[in-house]
The first five atom37 places (N, CA, C, CB, O) and aatype in JSON, in Angstrom:
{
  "aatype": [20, 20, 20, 20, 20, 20, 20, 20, 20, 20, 20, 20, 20, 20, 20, 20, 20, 20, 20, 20, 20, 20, 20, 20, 20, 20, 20, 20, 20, 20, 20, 20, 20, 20, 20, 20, 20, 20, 20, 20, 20, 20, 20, 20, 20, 20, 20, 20, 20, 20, 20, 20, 20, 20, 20, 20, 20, 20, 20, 20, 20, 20, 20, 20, 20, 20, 20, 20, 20, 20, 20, 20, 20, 20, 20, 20, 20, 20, 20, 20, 20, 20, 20, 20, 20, 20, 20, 20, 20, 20, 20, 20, 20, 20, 20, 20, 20, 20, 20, 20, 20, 20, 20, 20, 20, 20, 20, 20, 20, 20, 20, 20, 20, 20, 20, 20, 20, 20, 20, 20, 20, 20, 20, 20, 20, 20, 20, 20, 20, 20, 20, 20, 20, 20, 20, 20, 20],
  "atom_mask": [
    [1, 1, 1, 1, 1],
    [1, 1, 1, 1, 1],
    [1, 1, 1, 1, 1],
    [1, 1, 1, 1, 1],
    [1, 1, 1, 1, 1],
    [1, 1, 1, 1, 1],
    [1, 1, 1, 1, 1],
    [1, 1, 1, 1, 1],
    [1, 1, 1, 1, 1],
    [1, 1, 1, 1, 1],
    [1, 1, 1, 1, 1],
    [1, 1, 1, 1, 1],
    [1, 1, 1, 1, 1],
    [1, 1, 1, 1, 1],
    [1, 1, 1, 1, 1],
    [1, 1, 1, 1, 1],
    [1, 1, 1, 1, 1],
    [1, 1, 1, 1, 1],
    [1, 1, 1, 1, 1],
    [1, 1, 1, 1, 1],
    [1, 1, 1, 1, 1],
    [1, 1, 1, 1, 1],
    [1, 1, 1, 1, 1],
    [1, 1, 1, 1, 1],
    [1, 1, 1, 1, 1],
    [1, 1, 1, 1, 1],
    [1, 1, 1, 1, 1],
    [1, 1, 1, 1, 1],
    [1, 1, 1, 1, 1],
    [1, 1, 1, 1, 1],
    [1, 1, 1, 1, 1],
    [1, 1, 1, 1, 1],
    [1, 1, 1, 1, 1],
    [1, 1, 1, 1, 1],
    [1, 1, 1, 1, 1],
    [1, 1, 1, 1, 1],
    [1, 1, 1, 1, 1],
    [1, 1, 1, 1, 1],
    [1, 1, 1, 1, 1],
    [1, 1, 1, 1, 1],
    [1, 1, 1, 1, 1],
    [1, 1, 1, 1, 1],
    [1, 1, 1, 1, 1],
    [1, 1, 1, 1, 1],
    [1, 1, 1, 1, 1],
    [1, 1, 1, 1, 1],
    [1, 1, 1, 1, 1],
    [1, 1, 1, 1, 1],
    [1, 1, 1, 1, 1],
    [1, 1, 1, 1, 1],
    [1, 1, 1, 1, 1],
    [1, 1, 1, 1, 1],
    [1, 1, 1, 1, 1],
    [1, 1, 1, 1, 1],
    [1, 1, 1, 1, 1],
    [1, 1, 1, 1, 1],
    [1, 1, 1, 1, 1],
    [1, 1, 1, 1, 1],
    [1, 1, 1, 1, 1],
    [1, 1, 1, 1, 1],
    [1, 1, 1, 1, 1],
    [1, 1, 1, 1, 1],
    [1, 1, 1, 1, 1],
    [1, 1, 1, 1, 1],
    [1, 1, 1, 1, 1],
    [1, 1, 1, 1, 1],
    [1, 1, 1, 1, 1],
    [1, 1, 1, 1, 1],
    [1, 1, 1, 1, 1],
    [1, 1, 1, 1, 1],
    [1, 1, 1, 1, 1],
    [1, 1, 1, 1, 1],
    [1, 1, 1, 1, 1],
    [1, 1, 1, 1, 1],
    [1, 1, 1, 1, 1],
    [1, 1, 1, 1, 1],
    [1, 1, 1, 1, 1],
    [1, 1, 1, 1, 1],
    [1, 1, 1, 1, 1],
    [1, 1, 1, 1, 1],
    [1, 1, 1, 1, 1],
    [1, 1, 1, 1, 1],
    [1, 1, 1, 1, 1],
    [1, 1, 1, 1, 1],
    [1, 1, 1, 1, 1],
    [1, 1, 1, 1, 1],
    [1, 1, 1, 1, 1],
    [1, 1, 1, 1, 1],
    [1, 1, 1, 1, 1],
    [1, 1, 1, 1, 1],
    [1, 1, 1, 1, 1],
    [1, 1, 1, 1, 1],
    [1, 1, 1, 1, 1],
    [1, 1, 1, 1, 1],
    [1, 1, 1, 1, 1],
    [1, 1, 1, 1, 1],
    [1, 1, 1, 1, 1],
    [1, 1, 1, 1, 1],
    [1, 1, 1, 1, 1],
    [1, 1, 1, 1, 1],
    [1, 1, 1, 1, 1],
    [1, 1, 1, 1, 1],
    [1, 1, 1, 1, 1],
    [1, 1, 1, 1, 1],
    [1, 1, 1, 1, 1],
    [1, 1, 1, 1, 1],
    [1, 1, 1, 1, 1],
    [1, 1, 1, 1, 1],
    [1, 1, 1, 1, 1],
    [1, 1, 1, 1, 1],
    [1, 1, 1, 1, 1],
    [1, 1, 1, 1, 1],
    [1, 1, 1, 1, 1],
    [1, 1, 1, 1, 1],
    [1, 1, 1, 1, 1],
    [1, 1, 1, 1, 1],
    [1, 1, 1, 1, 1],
    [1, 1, 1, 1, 1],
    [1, 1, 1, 1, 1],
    [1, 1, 1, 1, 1],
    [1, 1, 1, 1, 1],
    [1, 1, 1, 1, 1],
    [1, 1, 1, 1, 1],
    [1, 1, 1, 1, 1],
    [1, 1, 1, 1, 1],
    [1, 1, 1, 1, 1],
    [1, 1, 1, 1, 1],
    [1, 1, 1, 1, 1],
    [1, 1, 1, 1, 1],
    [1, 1, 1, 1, 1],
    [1, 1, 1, 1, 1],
    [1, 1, 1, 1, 1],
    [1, 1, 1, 1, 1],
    [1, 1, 1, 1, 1],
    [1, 1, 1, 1, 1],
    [1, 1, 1, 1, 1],
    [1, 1, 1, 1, 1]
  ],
  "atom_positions": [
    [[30.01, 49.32, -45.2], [29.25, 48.42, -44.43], [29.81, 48.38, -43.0], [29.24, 47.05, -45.07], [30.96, 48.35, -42.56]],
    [[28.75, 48.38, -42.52], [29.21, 48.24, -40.92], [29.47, 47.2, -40.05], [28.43, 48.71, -40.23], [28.54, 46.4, -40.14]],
    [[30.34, 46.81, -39.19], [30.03, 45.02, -38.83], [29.79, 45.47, -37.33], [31.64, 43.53, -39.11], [30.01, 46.52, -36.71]],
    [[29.3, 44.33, -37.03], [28.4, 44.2, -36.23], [29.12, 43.19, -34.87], [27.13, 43.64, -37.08], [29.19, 41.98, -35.06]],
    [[29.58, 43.73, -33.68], [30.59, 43.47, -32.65], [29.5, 43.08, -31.77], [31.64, 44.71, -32.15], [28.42, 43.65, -31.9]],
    [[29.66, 42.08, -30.82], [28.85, 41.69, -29.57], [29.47, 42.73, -28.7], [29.01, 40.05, -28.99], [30.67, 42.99, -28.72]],
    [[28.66, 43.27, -27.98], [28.95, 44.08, -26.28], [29.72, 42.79, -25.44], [27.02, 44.62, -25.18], [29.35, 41.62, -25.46]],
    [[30.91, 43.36, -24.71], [30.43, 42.39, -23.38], [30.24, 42.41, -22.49], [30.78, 41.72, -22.99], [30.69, 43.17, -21.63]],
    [[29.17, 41.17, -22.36], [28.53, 41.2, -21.12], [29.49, 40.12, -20.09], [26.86, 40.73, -21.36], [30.45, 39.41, -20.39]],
    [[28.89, 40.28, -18.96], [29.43, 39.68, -17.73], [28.77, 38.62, -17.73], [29.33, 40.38, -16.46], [27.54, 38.72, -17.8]],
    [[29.48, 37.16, -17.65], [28.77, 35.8, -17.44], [27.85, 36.16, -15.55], [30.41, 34.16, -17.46], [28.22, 36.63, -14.48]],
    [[26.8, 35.71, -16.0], [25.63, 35.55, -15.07], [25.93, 34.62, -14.15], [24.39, 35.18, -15.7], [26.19, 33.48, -14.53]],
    [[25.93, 34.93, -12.87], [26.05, 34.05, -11.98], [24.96, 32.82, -11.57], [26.26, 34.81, -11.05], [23.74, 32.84, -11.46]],
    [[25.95, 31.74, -11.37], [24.51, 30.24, -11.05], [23.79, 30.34, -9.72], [25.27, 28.36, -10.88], [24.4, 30.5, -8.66]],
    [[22.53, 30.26, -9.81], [21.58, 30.55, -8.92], [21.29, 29.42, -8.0], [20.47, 30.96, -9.58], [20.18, 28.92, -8.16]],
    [[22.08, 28.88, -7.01], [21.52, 27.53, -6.24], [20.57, 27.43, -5.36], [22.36, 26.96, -5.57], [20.05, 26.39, -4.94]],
    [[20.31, 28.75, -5.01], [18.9, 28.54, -4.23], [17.85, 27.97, -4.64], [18.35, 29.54, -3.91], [17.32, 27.21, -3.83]],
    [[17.21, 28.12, -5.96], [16.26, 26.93, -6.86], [16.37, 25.64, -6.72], [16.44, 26.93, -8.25], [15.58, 24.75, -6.39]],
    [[17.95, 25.66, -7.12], [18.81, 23.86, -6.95], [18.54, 23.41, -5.86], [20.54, 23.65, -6.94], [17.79, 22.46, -5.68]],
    [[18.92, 23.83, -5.29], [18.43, 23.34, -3.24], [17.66, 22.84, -2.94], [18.07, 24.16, -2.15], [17.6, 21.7, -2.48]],
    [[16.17, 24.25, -3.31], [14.94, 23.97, -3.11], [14.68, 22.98, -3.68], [14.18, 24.79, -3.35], [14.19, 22.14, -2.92]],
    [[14.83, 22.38, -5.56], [14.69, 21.13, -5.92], [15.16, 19.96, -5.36], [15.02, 21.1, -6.86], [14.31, 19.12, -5.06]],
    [[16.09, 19.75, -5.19], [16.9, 18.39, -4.26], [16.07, 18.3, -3.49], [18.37, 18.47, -3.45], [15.27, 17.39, -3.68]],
    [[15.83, 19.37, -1.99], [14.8, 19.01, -1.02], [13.67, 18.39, -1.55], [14.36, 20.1, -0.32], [13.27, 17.3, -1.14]],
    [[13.18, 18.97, -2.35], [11.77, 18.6, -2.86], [11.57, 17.29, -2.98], [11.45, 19.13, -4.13], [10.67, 16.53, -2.63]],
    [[12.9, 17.12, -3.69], [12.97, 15.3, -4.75], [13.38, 14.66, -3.57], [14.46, 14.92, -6.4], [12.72, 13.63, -3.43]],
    [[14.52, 14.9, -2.25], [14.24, 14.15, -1.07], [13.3, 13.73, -0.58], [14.52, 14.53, -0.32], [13.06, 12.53, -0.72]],
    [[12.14, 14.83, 0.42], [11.4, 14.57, 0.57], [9.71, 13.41, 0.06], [11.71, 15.42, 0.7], [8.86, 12.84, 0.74]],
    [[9.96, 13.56, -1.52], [9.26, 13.07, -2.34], [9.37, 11.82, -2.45], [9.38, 13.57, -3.3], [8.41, 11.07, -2.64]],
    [[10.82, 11.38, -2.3], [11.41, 9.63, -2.17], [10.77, 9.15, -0.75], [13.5, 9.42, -2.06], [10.38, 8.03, -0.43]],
    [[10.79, 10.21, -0.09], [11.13, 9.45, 1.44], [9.62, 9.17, 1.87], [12.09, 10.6, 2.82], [9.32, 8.4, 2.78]],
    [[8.65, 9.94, 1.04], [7.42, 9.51, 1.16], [6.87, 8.43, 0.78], [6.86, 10.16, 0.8], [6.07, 7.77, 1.45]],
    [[7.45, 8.06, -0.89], [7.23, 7.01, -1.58], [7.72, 6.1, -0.81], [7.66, 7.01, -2.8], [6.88, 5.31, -0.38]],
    [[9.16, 5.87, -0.39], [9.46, 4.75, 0.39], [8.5, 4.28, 1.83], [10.85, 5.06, 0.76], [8.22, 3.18, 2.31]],
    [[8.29, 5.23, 2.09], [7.56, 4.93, 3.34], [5.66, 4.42, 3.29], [7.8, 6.43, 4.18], [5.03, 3.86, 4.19]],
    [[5.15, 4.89, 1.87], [4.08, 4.38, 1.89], [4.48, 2.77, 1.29], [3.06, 5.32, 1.12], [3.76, 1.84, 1.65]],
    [[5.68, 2.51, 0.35], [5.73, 1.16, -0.45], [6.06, 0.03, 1.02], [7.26, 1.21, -1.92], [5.92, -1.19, 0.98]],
    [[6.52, 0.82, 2.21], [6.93, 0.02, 2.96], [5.83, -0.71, 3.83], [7.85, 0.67, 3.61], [5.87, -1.84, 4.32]],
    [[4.58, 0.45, 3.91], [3.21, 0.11, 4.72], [2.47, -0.93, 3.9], [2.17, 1.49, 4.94], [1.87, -1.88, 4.4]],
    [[2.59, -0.59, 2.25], [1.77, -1.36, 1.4], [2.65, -2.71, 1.16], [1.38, -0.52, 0.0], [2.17, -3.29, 0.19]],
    [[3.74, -3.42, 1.69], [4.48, -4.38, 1.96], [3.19, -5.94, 2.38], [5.58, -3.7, 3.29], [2.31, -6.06, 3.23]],
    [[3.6, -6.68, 1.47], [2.99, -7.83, 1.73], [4.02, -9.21, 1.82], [1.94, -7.92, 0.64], [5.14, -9.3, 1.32]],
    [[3.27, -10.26, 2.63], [4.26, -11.24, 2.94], [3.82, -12.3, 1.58], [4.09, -11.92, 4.71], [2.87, -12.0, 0.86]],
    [[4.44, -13.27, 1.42], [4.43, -13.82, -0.25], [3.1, -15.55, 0.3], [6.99, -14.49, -1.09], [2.81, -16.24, 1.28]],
    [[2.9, -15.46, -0.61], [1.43, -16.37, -0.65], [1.19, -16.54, -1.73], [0.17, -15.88, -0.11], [1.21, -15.74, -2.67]],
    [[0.79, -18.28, -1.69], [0.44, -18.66, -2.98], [-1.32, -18.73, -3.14], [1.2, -20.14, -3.25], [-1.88, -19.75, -2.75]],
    [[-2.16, -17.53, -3.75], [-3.24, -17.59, -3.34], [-4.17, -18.12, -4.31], [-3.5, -16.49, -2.88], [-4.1, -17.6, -5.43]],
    [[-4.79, -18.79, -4.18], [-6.2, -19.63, -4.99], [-6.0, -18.76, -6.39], [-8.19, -19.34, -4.08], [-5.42, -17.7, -6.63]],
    [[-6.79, -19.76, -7.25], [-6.82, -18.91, -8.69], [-8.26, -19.2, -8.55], [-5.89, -19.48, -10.31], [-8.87, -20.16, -8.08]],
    [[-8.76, -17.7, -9.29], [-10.28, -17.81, -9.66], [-10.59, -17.72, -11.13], [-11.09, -16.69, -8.98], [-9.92, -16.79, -11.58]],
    [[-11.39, -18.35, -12.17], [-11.75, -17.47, -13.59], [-12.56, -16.38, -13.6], [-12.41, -18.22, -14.57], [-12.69, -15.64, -14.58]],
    [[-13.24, -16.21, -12.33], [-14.18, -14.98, -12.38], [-13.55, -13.66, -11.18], [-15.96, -15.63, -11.88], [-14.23, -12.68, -10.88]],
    [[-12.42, -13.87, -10.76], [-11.54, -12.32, -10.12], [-11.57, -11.48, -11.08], [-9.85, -12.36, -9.7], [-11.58, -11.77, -12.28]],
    [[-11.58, -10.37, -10.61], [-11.32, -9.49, -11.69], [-10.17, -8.1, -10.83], [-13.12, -8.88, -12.38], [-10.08, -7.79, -9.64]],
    [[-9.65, -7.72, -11.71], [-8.58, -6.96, -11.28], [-9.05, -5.93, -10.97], [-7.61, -6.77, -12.05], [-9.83, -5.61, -11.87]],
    [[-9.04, -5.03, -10.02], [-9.49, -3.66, -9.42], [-8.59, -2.58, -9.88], [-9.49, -3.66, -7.81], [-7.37, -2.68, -9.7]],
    [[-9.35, -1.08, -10.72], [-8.57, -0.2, -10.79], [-7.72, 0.25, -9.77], [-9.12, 0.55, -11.15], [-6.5, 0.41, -9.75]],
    [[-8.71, 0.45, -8.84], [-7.95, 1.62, -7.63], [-7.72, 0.71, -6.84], [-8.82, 2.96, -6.82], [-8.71, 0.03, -6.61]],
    [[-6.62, 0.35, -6.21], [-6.33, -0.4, -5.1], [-6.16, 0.39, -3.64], [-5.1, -1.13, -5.48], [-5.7, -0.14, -2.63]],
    [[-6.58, 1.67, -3.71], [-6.02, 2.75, -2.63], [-7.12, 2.3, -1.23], [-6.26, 4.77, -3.33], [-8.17, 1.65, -1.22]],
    [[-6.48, 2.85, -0.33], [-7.91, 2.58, 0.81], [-8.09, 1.26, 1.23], [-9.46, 2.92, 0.16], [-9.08, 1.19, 1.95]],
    [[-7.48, 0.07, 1.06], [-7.22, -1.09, 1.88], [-6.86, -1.07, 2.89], [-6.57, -1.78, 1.56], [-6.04, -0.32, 3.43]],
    [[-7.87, -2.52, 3.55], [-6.42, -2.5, 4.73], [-6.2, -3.59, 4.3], [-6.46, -2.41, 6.56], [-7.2, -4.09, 3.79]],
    [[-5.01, -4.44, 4.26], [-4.27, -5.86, 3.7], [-4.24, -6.77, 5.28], [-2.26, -5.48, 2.88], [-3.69, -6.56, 6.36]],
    [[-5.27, -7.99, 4.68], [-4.86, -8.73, 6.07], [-4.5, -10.03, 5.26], [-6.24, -8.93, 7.46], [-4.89, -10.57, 4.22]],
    [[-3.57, -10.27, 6.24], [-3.12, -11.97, 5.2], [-3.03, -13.54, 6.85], [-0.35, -11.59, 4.04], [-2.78, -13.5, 8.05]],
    [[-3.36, -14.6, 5.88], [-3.33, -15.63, 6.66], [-2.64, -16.88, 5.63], [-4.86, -15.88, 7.26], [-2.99, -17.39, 4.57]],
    [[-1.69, -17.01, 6.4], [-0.37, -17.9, 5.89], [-0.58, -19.45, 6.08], [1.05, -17.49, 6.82], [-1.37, -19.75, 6.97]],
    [[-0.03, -20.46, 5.41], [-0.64, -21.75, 5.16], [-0.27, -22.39, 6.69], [0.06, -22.63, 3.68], [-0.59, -23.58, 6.81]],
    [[0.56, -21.57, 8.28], [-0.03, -22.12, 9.11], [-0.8, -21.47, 9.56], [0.52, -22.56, 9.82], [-1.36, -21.92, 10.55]],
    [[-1.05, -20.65, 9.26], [-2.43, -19.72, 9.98], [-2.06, -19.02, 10.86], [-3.6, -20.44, 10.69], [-2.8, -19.18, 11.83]],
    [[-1.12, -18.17, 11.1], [-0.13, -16.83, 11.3], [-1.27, -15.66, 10.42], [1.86, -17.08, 10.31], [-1.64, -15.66, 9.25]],
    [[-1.51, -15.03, 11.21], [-1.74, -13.62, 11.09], [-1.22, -12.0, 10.46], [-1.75, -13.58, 12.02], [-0.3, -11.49, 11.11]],
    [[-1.59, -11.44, 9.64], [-0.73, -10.6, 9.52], [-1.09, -9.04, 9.06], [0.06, -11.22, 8.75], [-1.88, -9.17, 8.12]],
    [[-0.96, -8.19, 9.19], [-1.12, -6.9, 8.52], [0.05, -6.44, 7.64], [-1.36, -5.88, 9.53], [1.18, -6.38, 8.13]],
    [[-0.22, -6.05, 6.09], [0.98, -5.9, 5.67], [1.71, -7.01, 5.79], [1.53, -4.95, 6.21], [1.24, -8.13, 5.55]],
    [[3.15, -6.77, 6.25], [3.91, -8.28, 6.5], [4.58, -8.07, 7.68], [5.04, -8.83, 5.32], [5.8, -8.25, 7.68]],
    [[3.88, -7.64, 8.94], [3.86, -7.79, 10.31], [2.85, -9.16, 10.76], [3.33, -6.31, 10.93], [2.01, -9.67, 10.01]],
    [[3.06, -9.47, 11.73], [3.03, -10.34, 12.36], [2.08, -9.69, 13.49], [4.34, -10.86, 12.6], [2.37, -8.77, 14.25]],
    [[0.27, -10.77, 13.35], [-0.43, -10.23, 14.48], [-1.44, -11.01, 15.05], [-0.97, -9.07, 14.17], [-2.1, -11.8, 14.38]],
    [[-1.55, -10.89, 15.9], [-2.6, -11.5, 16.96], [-4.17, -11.49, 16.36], [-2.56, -10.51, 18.44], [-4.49, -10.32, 16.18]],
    [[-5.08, -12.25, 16.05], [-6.66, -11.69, 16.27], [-7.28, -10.76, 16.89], [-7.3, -12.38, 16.72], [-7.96, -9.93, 16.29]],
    [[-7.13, -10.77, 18.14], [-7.18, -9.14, 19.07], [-6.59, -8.17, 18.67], [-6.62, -9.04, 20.41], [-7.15, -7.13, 19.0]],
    [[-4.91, -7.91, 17.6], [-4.67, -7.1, 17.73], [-5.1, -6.46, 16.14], [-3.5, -7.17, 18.38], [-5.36, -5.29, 15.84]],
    [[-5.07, -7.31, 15.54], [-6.3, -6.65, 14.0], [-7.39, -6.56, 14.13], [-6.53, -7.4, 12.7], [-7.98, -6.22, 13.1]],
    [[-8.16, -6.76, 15.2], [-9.51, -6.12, 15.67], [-9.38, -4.86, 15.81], [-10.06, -6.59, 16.91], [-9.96, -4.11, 15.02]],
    [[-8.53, -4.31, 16.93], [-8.01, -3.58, 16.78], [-7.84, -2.71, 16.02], [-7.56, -3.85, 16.91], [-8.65, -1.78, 15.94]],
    [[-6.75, -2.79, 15.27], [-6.09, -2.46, 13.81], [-7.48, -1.66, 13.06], [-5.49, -4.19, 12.81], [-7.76, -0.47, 12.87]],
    [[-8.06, -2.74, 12.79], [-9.23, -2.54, 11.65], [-10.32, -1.5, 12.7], [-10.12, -4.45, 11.02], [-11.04, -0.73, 12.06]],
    [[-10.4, -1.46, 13.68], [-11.32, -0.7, 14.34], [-11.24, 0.26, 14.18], [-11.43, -0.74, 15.36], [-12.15, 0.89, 13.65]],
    [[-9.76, 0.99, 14.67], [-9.39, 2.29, 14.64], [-9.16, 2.67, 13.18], [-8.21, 2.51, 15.51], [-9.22, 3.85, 12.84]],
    [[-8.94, 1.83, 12.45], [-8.43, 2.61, 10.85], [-10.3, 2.62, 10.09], [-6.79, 1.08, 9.49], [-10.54, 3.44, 9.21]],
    [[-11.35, 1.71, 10.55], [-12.72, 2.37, 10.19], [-13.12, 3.62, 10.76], [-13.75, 1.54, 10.52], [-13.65, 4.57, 10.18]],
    [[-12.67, 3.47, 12.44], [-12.95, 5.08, 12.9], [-12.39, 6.06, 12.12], [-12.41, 5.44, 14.26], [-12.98, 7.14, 12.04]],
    [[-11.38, 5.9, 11.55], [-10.98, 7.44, 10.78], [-10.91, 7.43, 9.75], [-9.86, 8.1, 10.95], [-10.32, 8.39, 9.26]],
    [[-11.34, 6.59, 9.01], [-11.87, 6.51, 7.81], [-12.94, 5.68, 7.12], [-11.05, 6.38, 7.29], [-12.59, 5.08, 6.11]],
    [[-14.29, 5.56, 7.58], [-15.37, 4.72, 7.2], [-14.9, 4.23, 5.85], [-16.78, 5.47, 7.17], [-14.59, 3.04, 5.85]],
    [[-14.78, 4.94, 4.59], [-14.88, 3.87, 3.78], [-13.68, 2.75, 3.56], [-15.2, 4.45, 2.62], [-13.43, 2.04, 2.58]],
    [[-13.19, 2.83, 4.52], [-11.94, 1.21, 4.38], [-12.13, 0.21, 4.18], [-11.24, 0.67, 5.32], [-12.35, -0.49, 5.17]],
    [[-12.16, -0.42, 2.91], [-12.45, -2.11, 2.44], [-11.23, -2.62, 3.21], [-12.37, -2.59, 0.48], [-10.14, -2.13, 3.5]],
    [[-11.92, -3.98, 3.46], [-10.74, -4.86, 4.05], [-10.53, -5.93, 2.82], [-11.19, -5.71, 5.67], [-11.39, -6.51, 2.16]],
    [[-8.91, -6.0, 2.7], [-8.53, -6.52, 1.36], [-7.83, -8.36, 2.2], [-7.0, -5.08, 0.33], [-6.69, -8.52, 2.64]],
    [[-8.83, -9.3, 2.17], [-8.26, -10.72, 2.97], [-7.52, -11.64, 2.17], [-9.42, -11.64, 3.54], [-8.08, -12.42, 1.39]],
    [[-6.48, -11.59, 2.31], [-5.24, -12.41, 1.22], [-4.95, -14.04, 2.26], [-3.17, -11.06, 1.06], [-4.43, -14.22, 3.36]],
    [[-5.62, -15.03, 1.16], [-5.2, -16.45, 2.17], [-4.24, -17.39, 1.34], [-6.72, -17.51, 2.63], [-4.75, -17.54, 0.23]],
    [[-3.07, -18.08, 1.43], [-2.85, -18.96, 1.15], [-3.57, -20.21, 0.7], [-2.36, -18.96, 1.76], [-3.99, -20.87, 1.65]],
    [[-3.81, -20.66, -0.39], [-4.51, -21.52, -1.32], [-4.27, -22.73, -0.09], [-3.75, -21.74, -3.14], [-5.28, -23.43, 0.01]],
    [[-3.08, -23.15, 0.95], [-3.04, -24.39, 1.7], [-3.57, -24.14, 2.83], [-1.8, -24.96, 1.89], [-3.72, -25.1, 3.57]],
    [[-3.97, -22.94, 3.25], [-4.65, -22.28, 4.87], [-5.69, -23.16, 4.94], [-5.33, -20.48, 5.02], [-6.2, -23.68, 3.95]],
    [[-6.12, -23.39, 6.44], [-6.94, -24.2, 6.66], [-8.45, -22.84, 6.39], [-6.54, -25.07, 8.31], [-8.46, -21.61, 6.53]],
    [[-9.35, -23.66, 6.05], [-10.76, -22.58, 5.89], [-10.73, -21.87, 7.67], [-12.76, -23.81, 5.45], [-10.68, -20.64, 7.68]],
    [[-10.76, -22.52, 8.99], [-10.94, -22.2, 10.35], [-10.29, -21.4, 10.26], [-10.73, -22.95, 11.37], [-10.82, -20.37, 10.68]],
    [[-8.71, -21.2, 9.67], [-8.2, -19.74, 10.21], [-9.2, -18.3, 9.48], [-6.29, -19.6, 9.65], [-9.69, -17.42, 10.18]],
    [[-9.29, -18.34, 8.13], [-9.76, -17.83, 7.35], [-10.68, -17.5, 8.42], [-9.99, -18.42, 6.14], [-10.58, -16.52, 9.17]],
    [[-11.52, -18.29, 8.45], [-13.15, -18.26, 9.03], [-13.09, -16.99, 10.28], [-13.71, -20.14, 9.9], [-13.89, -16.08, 10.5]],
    [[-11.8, -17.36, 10.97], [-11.74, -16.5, 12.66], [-11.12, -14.66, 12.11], [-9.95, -17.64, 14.16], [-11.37, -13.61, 12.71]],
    [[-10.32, -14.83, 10.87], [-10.1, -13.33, 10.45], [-11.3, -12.94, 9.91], [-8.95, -13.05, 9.4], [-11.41, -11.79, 10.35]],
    [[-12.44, -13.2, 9.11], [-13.72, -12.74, 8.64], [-14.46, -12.34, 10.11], [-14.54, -13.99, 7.69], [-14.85, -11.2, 10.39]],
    [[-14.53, -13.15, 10.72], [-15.44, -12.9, 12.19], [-14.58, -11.92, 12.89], [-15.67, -14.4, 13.28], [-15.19, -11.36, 13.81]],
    [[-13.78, -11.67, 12.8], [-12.68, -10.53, 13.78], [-12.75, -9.35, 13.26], [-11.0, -10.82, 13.82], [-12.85, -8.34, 13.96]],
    [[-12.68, -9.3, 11.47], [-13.24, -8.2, 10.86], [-14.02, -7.8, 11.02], [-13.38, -8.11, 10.05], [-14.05, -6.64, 11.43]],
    [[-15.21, -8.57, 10.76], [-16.71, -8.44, 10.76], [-17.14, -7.54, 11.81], [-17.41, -9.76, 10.93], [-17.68, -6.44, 11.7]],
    [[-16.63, -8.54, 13.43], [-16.68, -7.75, 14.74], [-15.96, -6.39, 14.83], [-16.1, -8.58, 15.8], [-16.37, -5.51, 15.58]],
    [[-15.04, -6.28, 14.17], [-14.52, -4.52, 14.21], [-15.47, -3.5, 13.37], [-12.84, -4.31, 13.4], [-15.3, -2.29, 13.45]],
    [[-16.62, -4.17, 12.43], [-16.91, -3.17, 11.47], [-16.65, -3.1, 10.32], [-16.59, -2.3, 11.7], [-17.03, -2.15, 9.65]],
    [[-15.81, -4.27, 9.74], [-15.22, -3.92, 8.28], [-16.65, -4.89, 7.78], [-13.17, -4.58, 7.76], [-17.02, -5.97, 8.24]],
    [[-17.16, -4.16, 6.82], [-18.43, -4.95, 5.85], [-17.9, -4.91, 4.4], [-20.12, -4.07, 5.88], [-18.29, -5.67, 3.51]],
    [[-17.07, -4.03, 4.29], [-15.93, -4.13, 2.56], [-15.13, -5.07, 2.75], [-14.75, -2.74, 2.04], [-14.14, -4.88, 3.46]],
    [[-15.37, -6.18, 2.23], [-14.05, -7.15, 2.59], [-13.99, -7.81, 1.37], [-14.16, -8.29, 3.92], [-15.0, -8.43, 1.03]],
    [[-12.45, -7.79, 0.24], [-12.4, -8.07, -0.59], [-11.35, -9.41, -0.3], [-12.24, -7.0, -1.35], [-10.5, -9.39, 0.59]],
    [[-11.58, -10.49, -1.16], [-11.03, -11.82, -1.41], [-10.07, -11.59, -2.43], [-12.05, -12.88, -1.82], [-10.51, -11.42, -3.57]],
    [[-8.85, -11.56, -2.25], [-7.67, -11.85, -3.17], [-7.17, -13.39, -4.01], [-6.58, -11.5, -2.27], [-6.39, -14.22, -3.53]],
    [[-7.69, -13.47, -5.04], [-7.23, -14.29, -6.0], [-6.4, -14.09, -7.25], [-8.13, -14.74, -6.33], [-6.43, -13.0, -7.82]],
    [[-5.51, -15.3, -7.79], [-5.07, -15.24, -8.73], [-6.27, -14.8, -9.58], [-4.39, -16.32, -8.97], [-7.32, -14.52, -9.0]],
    [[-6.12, -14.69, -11.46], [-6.96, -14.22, -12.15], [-6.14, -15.44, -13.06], [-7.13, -12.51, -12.41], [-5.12, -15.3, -13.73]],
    [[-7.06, -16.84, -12.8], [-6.62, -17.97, -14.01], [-7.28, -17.41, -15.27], [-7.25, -19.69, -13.73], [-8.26, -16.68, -15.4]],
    [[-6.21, -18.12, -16.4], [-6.17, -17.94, -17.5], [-6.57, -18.51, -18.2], [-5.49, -17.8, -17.77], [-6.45, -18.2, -19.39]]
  ]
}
């Protein structure tokens, strides 16, 4: 009977050019995520509860405007003028028509502030304008 010996071979050298290319990849990939979670950033509000909200699949394609219980302005959780989310909302319909405007109010906001961000929207063009509520239980 014959037995049966392994050859030897030479251990194969580790290939890091792949490795590299992965790391970059997975860098780049964070630094995107961070940077869109940072745009989609909202300031904290206690907002009305409704029984008839209903939760939206796709939340993509907003623009987030919020009005705070003194009636402070805001995109995201910047800090803005009426003129300057006219603005805002103008240029982001120019380059992309279908942009709903997503209006987040504090349950203690007076209705007048509310009232002057709908009319500021309105006047830029936004006709998608969604109302953010709790979803009572």
């Amino acid at each position: 009977m014959k037995k049966l010996s392994r050859r030897h071979q030479e251990p194969e050298d580790f290939q890091m050019a792949p490795m590299i290319d992965m790391v970059f990849l997975l860098l780049v990939f964070f630094m995107t995520v961070a940077s869109v979670a940072k745009s989609q950033r909202q300031i904290e509000l206690e907002l009305p509860e409704s029984e008839e909200s209903i939760v939206p699949e796709d939340a993509s394609g907003r623009g987030i405007l919020s009005v705070d219980a003194e009636g402070a302005y805001y995109i995201g959780d910047q800090p803005h003028t009426i003129e300057s989310i006219q603005t805002a909302i103008r240029a982001r319909i120019q380059s992309d028509p279908s942009t709903q405007v997503q209006v987040r109010a504090d349950q203690a906001t007076e209705y007048a502030a509310v009232q002057r961000l709908l009319k500021a929207a309105a006047e830029a063009g936004a006709y998608e304008i969604i109302y953010a509520t709790y979803q009572a239980r």
